[in-house]
MARTIGU-839859 format. One record per atom (N, C-alpha, C): x, y, z; atom name; residue number from 0; residue in three letters. Coordinates in Angstrom, 2 decimals. Layout:
<atoms>
<atom c1="X" c2="Y" c3="Z" site="CA" pos="NUM" code="Ala"/>
...
</atoms>
This chain:
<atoms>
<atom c1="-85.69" c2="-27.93" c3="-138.74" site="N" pos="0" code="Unk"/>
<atom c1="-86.16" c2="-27.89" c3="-137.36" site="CA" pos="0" code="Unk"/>
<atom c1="-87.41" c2="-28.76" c3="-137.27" site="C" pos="0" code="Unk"/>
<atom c1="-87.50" c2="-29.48" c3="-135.91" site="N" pos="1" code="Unk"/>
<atom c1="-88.93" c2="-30.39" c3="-136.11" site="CA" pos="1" code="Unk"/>
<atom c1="-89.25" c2="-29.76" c3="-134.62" site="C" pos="1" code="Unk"/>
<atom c1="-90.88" c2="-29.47" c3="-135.04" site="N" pos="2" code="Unk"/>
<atom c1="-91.92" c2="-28.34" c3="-133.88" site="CA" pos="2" code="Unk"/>
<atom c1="-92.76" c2="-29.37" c3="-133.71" site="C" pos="2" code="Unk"/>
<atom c1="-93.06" c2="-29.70" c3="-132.11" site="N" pos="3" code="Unk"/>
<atom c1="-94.16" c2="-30.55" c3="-132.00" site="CA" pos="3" code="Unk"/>
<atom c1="-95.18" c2="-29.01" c3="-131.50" site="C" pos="3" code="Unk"/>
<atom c1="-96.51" c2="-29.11" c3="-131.67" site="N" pos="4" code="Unk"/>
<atom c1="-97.30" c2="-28.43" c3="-131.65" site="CA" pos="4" code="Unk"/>
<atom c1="-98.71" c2="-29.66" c3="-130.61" site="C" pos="4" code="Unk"/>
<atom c1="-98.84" c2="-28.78" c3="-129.47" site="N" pos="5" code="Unk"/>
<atom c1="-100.61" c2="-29.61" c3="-128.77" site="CA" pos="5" code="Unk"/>
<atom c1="-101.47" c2="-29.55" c3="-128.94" site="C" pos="5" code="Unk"/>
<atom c1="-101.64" c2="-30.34" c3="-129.44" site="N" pos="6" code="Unk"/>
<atom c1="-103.73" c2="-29.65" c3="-129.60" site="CA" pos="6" code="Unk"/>
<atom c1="-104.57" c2="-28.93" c3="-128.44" site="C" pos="6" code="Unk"/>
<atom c1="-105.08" c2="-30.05" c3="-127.81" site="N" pos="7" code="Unk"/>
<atom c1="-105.74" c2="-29.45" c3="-126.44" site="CA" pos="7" code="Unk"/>
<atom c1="-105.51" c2="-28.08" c3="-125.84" site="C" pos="7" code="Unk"/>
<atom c1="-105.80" c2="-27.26" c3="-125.61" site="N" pos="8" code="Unk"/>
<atom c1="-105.69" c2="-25.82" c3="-125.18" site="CA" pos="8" code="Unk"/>
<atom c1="-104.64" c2="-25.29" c3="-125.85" site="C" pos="8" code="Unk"/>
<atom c1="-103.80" c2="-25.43" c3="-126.85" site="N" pos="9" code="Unk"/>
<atom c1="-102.77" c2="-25.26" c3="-127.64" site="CA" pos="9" code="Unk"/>
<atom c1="-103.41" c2="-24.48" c3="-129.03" site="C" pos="9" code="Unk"/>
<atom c1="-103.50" c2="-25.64" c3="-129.81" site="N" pos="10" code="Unk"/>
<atom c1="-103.66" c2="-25.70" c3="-131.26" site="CA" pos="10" code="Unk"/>
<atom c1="-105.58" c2="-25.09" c3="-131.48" site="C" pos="10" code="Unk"/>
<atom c1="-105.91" c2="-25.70" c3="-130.20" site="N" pos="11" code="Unk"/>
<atom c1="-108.22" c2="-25.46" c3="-130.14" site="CA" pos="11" code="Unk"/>
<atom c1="-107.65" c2="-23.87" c3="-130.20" site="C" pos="11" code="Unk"/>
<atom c1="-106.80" c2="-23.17" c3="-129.69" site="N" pos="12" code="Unk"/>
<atom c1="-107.13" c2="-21.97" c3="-129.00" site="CA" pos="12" code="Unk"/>
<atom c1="-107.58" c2="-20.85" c3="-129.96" site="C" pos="12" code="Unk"/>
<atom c1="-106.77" c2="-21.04" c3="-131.01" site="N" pos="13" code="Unk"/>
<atom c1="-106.88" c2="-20.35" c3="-132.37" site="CA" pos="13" code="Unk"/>
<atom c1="-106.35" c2="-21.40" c3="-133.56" site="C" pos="13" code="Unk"/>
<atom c1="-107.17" c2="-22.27" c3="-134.02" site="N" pos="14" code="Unk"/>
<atom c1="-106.85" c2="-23.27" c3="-135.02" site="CA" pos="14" code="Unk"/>
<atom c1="-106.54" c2="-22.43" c3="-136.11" site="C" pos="14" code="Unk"/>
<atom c1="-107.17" c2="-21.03" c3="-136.67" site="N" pos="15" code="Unk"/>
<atom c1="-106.86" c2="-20.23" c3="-138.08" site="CA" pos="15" code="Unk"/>
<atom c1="-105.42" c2="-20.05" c3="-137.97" site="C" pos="15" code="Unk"/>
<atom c1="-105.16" c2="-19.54" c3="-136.96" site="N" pos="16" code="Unk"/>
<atom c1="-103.83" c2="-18.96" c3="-136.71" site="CA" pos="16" code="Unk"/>
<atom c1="-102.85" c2="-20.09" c3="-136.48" site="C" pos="16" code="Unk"/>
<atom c1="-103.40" c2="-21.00" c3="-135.54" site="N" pos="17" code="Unk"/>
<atom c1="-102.08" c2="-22.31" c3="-135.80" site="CA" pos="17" code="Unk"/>
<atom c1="-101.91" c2="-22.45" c3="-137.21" site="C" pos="17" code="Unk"/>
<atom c1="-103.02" c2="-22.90" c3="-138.05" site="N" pos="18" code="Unk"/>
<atom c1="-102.88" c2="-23.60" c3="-139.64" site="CA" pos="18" code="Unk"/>
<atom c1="-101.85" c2="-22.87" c3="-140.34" site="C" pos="18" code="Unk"/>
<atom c1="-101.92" c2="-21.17" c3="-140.12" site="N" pos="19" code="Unk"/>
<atom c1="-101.19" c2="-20.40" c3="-141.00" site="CA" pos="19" code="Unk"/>
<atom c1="-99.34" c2="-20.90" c3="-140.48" site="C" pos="19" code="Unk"/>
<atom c1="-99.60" c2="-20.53" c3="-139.16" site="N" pos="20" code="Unk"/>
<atom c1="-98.00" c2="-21.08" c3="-138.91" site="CA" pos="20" code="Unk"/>
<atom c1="-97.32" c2="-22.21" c3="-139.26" site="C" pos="20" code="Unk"/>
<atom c1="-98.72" c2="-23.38" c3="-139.18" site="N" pos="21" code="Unk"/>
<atom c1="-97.60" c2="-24.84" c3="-139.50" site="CA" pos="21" code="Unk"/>
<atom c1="-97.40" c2="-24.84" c3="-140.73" site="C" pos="21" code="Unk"/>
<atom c1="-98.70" c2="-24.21" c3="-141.95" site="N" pos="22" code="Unk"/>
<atom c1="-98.07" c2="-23.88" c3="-142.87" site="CA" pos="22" code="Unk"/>
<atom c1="-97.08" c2="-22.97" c3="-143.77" site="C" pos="22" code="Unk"/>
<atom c1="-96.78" c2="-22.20" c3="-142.93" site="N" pos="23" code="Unk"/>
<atom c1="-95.48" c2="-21.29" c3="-142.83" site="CA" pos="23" code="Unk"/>
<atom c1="-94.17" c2="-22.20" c3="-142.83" site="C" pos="23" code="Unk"/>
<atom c1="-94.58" c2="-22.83" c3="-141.41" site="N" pos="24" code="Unk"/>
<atom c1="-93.08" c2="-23.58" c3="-141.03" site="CA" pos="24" code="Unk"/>
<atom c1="-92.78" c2="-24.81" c3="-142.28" site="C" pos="24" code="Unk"/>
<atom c1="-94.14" c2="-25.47" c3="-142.71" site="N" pos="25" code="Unk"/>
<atom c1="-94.06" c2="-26.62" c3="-143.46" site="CA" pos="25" code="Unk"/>
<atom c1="-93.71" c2="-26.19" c3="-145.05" site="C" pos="25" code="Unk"/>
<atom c1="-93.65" c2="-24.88" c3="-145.33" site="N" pos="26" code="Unk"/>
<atom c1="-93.21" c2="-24.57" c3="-146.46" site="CA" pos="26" code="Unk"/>
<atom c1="-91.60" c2="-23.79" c3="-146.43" site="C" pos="26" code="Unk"/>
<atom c1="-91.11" c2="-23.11" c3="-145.14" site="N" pos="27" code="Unk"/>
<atom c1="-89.74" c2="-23.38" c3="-145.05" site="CA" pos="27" code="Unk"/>
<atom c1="-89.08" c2="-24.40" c3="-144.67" site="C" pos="27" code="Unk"/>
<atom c1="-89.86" c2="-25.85" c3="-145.17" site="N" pos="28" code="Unk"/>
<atom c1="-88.97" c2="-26.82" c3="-145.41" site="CA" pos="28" code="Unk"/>
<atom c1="-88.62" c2="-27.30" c3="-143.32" site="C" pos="28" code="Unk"/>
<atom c1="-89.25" c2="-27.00" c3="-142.36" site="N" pos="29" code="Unk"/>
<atom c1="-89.45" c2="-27.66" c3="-141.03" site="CA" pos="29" code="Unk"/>
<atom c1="-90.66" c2="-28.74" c3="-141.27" site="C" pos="29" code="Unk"/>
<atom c1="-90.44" c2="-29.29" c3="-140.19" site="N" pos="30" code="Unk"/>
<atom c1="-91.24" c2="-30.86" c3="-139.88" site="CA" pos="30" code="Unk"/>
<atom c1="-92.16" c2="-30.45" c3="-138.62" site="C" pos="30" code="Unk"/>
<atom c1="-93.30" c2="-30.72" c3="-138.69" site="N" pos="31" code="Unk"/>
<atom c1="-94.28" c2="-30.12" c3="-137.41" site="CA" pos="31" code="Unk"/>
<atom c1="-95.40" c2="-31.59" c3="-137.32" site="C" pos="31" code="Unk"/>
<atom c1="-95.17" c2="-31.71" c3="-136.14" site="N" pos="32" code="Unk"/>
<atom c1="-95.91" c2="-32.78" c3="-135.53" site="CA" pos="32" code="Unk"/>
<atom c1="-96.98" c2="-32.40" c3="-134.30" site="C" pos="32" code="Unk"/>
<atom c1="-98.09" c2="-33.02" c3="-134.46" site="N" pos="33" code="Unk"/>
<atom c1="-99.14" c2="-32.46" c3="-133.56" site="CA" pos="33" code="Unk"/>
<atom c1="-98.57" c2="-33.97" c3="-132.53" site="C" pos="33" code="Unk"/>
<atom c1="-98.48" c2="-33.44" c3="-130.96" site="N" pos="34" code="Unk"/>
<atom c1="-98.24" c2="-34.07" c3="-130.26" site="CA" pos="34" code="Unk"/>
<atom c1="-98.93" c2="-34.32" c3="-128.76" site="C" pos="34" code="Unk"/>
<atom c1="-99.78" c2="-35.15" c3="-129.17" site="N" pos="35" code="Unk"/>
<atom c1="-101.17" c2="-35.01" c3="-128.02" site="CA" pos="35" code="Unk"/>
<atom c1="-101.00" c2="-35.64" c3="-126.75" site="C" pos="35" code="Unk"/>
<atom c1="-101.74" c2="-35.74" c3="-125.68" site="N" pos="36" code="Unk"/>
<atom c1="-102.02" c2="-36.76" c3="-124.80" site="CA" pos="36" code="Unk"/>
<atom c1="-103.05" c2="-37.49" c3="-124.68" site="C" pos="36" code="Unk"/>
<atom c1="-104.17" c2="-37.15" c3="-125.77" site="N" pos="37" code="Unk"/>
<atom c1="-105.36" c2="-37.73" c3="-125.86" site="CA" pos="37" code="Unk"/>
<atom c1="-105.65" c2="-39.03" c3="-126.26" site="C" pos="37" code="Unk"/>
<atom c1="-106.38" c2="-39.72" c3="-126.08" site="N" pos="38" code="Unk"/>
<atom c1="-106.30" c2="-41.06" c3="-126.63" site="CA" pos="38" code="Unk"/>
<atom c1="-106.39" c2="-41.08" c3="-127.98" site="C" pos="38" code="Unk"/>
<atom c1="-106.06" c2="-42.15" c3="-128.71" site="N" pos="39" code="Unk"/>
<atom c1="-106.23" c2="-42.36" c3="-129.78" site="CA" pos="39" code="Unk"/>
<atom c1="-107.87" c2="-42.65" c3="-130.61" site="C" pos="39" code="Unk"/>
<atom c1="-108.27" c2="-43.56" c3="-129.24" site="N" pos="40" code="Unk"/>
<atom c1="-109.87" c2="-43.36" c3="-129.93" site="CA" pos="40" code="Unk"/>
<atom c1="-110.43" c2="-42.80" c3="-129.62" site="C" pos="40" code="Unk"/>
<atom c1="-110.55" c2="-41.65" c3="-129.00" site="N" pos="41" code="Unk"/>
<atom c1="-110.62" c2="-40.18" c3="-128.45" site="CA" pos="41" code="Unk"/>
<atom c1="-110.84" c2="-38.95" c3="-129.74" site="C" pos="41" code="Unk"/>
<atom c1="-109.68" c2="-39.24" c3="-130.53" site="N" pos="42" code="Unk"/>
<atom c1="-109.46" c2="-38.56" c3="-131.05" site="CA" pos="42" code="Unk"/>
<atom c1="-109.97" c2="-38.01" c3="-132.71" site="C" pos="42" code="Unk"/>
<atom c1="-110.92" c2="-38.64" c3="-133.10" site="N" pos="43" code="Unk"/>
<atom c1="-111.45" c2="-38.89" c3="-134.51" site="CA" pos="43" code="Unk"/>
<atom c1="-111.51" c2="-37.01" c3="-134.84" site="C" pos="43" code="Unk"/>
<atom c1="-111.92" c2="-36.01" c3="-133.95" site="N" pos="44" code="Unk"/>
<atom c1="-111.84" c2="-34.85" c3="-133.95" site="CA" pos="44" code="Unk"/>
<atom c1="-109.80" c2="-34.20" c3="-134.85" site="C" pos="44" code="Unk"/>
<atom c1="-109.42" c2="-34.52" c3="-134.10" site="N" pos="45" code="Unk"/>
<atom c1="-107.53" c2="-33.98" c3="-134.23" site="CA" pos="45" code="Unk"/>
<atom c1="-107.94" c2="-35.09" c3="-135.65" site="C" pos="45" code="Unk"/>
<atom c1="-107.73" c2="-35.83" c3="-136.05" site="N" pos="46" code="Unk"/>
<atom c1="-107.29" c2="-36.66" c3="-137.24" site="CA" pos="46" code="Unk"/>
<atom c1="-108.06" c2="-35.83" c3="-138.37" site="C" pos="46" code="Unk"/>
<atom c1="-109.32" c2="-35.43" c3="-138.10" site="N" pos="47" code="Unk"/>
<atom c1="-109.94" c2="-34.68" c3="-139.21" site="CA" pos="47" code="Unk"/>
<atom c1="-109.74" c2="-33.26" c3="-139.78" site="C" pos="47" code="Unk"/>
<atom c1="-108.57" c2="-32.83" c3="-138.27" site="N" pos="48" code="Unk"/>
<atom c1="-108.58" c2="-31.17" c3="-138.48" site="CA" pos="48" code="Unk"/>
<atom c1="-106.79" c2="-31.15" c3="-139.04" site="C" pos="48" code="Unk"/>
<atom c1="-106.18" c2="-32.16" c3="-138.25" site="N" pos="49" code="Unk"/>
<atom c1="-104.65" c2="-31.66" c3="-138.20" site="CA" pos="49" code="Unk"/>
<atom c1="-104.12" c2="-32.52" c3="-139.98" site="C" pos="49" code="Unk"/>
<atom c1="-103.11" c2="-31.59" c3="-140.64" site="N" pos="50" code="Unk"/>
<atom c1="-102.88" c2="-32.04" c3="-141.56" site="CA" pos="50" code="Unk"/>
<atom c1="-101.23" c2="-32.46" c3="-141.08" site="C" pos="50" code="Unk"/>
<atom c1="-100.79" c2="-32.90" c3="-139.98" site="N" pos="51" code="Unk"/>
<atom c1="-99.62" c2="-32.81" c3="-140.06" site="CA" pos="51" code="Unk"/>
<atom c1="-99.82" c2="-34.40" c3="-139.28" site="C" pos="51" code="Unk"/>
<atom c1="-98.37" c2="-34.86" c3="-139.49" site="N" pos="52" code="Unk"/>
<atom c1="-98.62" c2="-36.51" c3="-138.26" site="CA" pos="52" code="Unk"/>
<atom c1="-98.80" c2="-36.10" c3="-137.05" site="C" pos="52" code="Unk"/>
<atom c1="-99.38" c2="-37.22" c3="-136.52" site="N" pos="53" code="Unk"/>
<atom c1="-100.63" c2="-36.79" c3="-134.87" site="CA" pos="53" code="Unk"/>
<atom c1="-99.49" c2="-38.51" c3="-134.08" site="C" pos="53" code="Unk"/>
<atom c1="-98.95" c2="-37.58" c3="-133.19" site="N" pos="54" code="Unk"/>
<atom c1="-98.05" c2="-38.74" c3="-132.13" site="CA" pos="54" code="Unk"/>
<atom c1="-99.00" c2="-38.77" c3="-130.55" site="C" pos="54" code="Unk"/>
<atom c1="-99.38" c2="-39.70" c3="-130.72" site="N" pos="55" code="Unk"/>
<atom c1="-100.04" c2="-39.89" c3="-129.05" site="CA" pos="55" code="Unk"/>
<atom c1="-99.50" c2="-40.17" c3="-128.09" site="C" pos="55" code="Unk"/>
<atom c1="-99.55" c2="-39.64" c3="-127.18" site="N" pos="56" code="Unk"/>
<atom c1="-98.56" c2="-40.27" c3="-126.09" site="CA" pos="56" code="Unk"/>
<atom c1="-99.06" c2="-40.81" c3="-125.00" site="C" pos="56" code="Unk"/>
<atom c1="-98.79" c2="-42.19" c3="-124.47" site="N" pos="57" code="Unk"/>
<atom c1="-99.87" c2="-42.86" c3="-123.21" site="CA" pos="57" code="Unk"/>
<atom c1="-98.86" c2="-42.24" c3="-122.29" site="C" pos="57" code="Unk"/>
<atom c1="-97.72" c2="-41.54" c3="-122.14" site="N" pos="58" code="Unk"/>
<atom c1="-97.02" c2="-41.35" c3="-120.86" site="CA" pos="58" code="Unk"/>
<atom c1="-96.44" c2="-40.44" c3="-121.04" site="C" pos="58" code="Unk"/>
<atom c1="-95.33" c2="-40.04" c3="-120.89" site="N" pos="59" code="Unk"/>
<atom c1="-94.46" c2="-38.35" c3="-121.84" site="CA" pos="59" code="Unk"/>
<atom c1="-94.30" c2="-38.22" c3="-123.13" site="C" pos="59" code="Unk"/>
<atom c1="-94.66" c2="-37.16" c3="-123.64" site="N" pos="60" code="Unk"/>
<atom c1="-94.70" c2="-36.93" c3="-124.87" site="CA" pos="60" code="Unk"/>
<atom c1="-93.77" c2="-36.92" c3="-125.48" site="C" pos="60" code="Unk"/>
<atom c1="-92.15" c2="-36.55" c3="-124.30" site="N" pos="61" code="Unk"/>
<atom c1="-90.91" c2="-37.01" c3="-125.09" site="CA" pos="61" code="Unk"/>
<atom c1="-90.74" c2="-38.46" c3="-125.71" site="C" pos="61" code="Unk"/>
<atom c1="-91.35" c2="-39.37" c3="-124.47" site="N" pos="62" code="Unk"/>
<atom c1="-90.90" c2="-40.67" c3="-124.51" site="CA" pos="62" code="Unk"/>
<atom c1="-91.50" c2="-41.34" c3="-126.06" site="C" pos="62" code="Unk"/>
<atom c1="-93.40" c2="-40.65" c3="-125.98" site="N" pos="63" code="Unk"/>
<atom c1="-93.71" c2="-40.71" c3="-127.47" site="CA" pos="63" code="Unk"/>
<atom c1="-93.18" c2="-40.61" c3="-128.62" site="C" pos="63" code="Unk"/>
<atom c1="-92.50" c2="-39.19" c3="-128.71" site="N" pos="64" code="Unk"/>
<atom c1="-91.66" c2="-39.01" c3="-130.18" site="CA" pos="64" code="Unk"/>
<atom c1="-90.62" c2="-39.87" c3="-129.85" site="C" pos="64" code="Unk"/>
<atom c1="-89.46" c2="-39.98" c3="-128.88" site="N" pos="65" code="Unk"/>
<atom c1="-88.26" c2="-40.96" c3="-128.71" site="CA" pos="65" code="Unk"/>
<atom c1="-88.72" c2="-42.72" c3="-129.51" site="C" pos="65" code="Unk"/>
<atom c1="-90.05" c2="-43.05" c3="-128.94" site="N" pos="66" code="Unk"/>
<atom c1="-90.32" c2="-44.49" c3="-129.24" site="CA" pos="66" code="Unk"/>
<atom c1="-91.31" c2="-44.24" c3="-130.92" site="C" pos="66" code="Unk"/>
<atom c1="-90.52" c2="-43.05" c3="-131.70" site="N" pos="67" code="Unk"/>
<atom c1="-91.36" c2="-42.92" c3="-133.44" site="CA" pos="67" code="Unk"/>
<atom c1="-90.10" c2="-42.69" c3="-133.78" site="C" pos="67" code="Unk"/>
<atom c1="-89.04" c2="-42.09" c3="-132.91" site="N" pos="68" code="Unk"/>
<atom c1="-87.28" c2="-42.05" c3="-134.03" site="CA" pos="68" code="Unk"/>
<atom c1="-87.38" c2="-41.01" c3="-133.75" site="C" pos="68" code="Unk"/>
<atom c1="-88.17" c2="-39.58" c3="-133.43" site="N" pos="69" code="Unk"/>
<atom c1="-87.84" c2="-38.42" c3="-133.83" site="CA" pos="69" code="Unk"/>
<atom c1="-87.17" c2="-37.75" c3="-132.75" site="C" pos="69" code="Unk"/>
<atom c1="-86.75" c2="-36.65" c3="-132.58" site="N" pos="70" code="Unk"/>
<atom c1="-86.50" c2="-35.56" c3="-131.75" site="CA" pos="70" code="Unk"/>
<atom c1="-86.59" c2="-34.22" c3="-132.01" site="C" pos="70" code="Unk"/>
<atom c1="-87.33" c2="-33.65" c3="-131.14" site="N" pos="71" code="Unk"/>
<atom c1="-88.05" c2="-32.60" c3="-131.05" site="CA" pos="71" code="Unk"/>
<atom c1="-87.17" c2="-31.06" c3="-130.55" site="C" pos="71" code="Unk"/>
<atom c1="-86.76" c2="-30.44" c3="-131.60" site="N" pos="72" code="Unk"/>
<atom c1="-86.14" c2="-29.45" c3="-131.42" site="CA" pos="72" code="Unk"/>
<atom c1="-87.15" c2="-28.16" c3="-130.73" site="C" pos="72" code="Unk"/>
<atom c1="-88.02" c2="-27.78" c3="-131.30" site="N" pos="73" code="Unk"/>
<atom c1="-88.96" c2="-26.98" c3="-130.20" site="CA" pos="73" code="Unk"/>
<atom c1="-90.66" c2="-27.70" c3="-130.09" site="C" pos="73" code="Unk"/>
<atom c1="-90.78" c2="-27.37" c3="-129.05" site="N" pos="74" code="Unk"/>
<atom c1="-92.43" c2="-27.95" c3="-128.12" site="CA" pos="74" code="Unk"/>
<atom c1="-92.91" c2="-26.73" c3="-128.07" site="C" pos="74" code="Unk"/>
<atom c1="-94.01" c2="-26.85" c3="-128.32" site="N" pos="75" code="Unk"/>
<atom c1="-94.87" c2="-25.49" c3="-128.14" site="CA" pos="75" code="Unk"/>
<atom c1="-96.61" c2="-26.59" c3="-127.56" site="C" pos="75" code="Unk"/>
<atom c1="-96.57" c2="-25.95" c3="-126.26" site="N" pos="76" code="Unk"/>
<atom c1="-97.52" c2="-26.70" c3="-125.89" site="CA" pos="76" code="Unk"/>
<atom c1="-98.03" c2="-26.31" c3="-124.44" site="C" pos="76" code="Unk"/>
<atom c1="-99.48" c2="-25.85" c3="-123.77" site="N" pos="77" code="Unk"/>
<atom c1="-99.84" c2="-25.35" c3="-122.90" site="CA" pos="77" code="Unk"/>
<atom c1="-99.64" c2="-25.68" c3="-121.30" site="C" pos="77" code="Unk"/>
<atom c1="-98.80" c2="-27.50" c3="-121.29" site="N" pos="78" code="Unk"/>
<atom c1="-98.35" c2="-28.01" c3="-120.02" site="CA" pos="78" code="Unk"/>
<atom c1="-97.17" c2="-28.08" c3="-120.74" site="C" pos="78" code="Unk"/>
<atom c1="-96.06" c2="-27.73" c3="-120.15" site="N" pos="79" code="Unk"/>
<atom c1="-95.30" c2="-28.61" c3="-120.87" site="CA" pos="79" code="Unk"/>
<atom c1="-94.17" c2="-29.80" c3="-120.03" site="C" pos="79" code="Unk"/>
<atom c1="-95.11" c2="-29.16" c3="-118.82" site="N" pos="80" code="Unk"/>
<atom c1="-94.38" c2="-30.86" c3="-117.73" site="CA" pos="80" code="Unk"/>
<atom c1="-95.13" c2="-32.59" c3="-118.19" site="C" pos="80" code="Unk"/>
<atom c1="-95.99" c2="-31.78" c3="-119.25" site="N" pos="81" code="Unk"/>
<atom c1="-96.80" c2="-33.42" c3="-119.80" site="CA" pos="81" code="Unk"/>
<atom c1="-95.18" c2="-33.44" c3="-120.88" site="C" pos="81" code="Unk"/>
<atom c1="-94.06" c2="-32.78" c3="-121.11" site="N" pos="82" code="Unk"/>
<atom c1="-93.72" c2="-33.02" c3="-122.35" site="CA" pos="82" code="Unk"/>
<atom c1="-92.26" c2="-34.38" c3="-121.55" site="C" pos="82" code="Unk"/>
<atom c1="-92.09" c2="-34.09" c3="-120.53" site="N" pos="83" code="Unk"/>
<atom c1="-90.94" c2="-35.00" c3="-119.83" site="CA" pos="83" code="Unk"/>
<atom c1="-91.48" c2="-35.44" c3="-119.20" site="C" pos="83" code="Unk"/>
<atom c1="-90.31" c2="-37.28" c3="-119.10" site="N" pos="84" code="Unk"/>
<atom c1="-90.38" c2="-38.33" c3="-118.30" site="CA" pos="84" code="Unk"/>
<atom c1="-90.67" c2="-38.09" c3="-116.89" site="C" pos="84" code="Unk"/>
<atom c1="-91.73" c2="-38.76" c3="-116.90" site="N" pos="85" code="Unk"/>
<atom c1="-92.13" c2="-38.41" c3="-115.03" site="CA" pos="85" code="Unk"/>
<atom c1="-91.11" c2="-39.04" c3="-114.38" site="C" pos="85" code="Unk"/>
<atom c1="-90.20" c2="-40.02" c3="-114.72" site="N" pos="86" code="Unk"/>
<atom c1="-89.22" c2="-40.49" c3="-114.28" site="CA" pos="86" code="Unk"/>
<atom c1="-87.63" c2="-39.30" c3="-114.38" site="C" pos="86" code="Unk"/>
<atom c1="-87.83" c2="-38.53" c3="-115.38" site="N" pos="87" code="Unk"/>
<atom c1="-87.04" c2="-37.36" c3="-114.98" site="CA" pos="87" code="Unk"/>
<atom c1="-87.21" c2="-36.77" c3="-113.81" site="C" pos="87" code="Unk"/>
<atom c1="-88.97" c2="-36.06" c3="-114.35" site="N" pos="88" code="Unk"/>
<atom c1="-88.96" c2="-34.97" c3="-113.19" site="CA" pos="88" code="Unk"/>
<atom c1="-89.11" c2="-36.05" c3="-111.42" site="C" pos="88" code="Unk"/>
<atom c1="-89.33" c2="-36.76" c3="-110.99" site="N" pos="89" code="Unk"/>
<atom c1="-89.28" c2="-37.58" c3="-110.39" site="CA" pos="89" code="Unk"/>
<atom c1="-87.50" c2="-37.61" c3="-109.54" site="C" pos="89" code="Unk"/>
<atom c1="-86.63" c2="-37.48" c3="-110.43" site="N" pos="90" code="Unk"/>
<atom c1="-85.23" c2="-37.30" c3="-110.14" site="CA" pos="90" code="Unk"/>
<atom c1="-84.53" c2="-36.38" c3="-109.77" site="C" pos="90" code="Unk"/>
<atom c1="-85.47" c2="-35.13" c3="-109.92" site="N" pos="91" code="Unk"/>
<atom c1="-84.87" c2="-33.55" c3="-109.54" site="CA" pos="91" code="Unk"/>
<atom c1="-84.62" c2="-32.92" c3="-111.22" site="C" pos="91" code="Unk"/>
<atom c1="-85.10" c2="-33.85" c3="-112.19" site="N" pos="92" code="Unk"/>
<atom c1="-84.74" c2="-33.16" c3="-113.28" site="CA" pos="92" code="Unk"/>
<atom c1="-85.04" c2="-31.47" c3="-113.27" site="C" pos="92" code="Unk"/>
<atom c1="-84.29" c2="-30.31" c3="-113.59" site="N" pos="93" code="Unk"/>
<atom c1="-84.76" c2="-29.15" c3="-113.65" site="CA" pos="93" code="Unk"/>
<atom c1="-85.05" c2="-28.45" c3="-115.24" site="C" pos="93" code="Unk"/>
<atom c1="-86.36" c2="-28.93" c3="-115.50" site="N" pos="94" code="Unk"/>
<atom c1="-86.88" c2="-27.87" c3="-116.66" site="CA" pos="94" code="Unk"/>
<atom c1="-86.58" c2="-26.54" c3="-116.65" site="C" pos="94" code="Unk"/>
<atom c1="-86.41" c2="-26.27" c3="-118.51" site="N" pos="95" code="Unk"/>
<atom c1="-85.83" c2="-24.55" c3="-118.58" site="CA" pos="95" code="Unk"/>
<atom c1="-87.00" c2="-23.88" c3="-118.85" site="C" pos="95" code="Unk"/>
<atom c1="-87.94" c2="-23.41" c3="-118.22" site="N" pos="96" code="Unk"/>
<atom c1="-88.98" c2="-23.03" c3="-118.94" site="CA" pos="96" code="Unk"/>
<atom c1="-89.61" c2="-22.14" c3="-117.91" site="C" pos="96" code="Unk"/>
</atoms>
């Protein structure tokens, strides 16, 4: 399974308790990606704390992981209309959430 995880009001909220889970998930053998909207040079904070790969996204965070190869079986993340194409929701796309 690959978990993107947010920092921003996500991952800040309880960092002890995120760490234990990604390292939970990262030792049953899942893939966990911190998946931000923050800038990259923004960010010197997330690069020092997160031990997992850090995907930035200048526009949807899907479109982010889509343009690294991956796909994201669960999002765990405090907006998660930042996680789809504004050009979806834009179309009537209907999120399950």
């Amino acid at each position: 399974m690959r978990i993107a995880i947010d920092y921003d009001d996500t991952y800040t909220l309880s960092p002890d308790l995120w760490d234990q889970i990604i390292n939970l998930l990262i030792t049953a053998d899942h893939k966990v990606y911190c998946v931000t909207k923050r800038h990259e040079h923004l960010a010197d904070d997330i690069k020092k704390i997160m031990r997992v790969p850090i995907i930035f996204a200048k526009k949807s965070k899907m479109e982010a992981v889509n343009r690294e190869g991956i796909k994201i079986d669960v999002w765990i993340d405090d907006k998660p209309q930042s996680i789809f194409p504004y050009t979806l929701i834009n179309k009537g796309f209907q999120r399950r959430y």
